[in-house]
C-alpha positions, 0 to 999 in steps of 0.5 A: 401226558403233560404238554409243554406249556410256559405257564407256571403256576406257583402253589402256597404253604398249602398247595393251592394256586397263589400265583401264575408266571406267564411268559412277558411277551403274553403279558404285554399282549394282554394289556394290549385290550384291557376293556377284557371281562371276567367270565365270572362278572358276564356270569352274575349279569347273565343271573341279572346283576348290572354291572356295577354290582358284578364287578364289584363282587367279582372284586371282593369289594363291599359296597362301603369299600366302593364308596370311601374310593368315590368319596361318597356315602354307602347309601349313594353308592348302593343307589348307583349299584341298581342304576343298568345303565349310568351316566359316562361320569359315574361309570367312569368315577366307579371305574376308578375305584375298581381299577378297570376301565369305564368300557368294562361298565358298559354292557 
């Protein structure tokens, strides 16, 4: 027996999930607290990742990727990736680049 529910979840050409429509009133109340994280960026600092590089996996993005947003070279970028804890400045200069916000960083 299926329960009634207001998400809909809309398949590709070869039937896989592509998209979810979720009622307005729930979208609003979720960017109501968007310091959220995925479980999938706590999973790959629980396995010992910082945060920095859960993110950026959990994004899809590489390290080069990261570092043109910031302006910065790939080796800098890779250097700040190891840093668990960075200054306000870089989380937040990083932040920017993934779309998130600096408090999502700091774990």
């Amino acid at each position: 027996m299926n329960a009634p529910t207001d998400i809909q979840i809309i398949n590709d050409a070869e039937g896989k999930p592509a998209f979810v429509v979720i009622p307005y009133a729930q979208y609003a109340a979720q960017k109501m607290q968007p310091d959220l994280i995925p479980h999938e960026v706590v999973s790959r600092m629980v396995d010992g990742a910082t945060p920095i590089r859960a993110w950026r996996e959990h994004l899809n993005l590489t390290q080069d990727e990261v570092a043109r947003r910031m302006g910065i070279s790939q080796p800098a970028f890779a250097q700040q990736e190891t840093v668990a804890r960075p200054r306000k400045a870089t989380r937040e200069k990083i932040a920017a680049a993934f779309g998130i916000t600096a408090n999502q960083l700091e774990l």
